[in-house]
N, C-alpha and C positions, 0 to 999 in steps of 0.2 A: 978584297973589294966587297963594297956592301952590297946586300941584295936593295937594288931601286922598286920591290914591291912591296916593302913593308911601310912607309909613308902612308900607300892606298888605305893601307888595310886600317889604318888609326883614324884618317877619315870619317870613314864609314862609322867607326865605334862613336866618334863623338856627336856625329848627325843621328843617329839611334838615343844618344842620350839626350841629345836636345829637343829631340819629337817626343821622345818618354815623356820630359819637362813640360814640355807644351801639353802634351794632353791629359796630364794630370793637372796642371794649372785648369787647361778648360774642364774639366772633371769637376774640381773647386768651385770654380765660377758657377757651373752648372747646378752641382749644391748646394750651395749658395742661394742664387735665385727660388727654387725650391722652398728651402729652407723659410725664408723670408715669407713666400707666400702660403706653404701648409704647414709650416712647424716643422722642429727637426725630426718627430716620428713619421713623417712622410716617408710614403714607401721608396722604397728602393730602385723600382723599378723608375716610379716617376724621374726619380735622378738619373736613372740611365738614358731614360727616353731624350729627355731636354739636354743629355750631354754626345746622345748618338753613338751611346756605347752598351754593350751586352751587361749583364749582371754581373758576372762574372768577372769580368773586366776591374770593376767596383771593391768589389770581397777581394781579389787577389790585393789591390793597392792597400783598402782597409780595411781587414779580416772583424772588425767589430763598427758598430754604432757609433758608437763610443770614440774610437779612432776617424771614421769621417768627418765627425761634428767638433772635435780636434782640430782637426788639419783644415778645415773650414774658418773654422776661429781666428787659425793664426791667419789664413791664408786673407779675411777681408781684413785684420788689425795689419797686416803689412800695405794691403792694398789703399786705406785711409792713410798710414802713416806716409807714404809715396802720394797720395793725392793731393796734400797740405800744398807740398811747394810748386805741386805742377800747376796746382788750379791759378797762385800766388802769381805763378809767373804768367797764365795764357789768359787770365781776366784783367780785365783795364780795371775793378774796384774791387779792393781787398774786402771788402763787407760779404758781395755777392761772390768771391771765393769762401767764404767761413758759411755763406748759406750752402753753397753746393758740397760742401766738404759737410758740413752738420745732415744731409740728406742721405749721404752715404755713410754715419755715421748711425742714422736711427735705422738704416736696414743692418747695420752690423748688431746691435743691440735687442734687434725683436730675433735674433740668430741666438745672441750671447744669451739671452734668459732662459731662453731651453735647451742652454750645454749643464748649465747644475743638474738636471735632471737624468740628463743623458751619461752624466758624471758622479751618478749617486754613491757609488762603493771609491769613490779616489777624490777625496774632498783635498788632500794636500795639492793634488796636480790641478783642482780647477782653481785651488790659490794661488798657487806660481805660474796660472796662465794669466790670471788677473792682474799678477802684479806686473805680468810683461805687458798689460793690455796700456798698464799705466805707464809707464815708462818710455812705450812706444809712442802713445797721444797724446798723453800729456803737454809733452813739449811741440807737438804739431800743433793744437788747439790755440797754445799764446804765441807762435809763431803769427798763427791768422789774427788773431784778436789783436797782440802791438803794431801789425801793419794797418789793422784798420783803425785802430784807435791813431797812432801814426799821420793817419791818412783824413782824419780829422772823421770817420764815420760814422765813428761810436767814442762813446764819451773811455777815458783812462779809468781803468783800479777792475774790471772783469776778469777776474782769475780763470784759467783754463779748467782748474779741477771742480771748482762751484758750481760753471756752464755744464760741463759732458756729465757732471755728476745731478743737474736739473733736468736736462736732456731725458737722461735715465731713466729717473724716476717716471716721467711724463709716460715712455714708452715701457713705464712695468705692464701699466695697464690693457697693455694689447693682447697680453696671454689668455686666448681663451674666447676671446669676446670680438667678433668681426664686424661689428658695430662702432668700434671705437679705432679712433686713426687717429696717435700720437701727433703727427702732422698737424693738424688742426690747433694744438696748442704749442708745438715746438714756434710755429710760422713767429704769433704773437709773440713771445720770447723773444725770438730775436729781434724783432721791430722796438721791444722795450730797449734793448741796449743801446739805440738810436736817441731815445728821448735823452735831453736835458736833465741831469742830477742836479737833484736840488739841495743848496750850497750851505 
């Protein structure tokens, strides 16, 4: 006869692994936000505080900088690549999904510019993050663009890699300088994609 209290016992293990989940998820999020607004050499502490978690807490999950700002990276490129089809599906106009998806898109980006930095001695590994960066948005960016081009809201031929790679650039400029808000010229951009091409 089996013992009936081993069932309990796997339970528990898998509700422990899914709180781990979760609070490293919010740990992310939390450096994240951070990130975005003091840059990735913001202290540590600040991460802890906005994620309600000790230091310590922090260095056990990512014993280096380097490995936070990592796992940060990946953590908002899966976050945007899941945002593409949720926005797609809970907005009535495909245009204002690829605005709110491009939003979440330039805080990943003022993130990504100071991972080279944080990545100075492993330049192969900030390649093969970049190439997952591409791979992962790429195809969510013309997702958004052929339903709204589709949708009649922008004109046909906006390639997804020309736009996130305009985007970019736009938001190099933020490094450094708290005077300047990418935002202010992404907004235009996207309203050009609206006009009329002329034939």
């Amino acid at each position: 006869m089996s013992d009936g209290g081993q069932a309990p016992d796997r339970a528990p293990a898998r509700s422990k692994r899914s709180d781990a989940l979760r609070n490293q998820r919010a740990l992310l999020a939390a450096a994240a936000e951070v990130f975005v607004t003091s840059g990735v050499d913001a202290p540590i502490r600040e991460i802890a505080a906005r994620a309600g978690v000790g230091i310590g807490t922090i260095y056990r999950h990512f014993p280096t900088r380097a490995d936070l700002v990592v796992a940060v990276y990946r953590h908002q490129v899966e976050a945007c690549a899941e945002a593409g089809p949720a926005l797609l599906a809970d907005t009535g106009s495909p245009f204002e999904a690829l605005r709110r998806w491009v939003d979440l898109f330039v805080d990943f980006l003022v993130t990504k510019h100071g991972l080279a930095n944080a990545m100075r001695s492993d330049s192969g590994g900030f390649e093969a993050l970049h190439a997952y960066f591409l791979d992962r948005l790429v195809p969510v960016c013309a997702q958004l663009l052929d339903a709204a081009a589709d949708a009649g809201e922008i004109g046909p031929g906006t390639r997804a890699y020309e736009l996130m790679r305009g985007i970019g650039n736009l938001c190099a400029g933020h490094d450094g300088d708290p005077r300047y808000d990418p935002r202010r010229l992404v907004e235009p951009l996207l309203r050009g994609l609206r006009e009329p091409r002329p034939s």
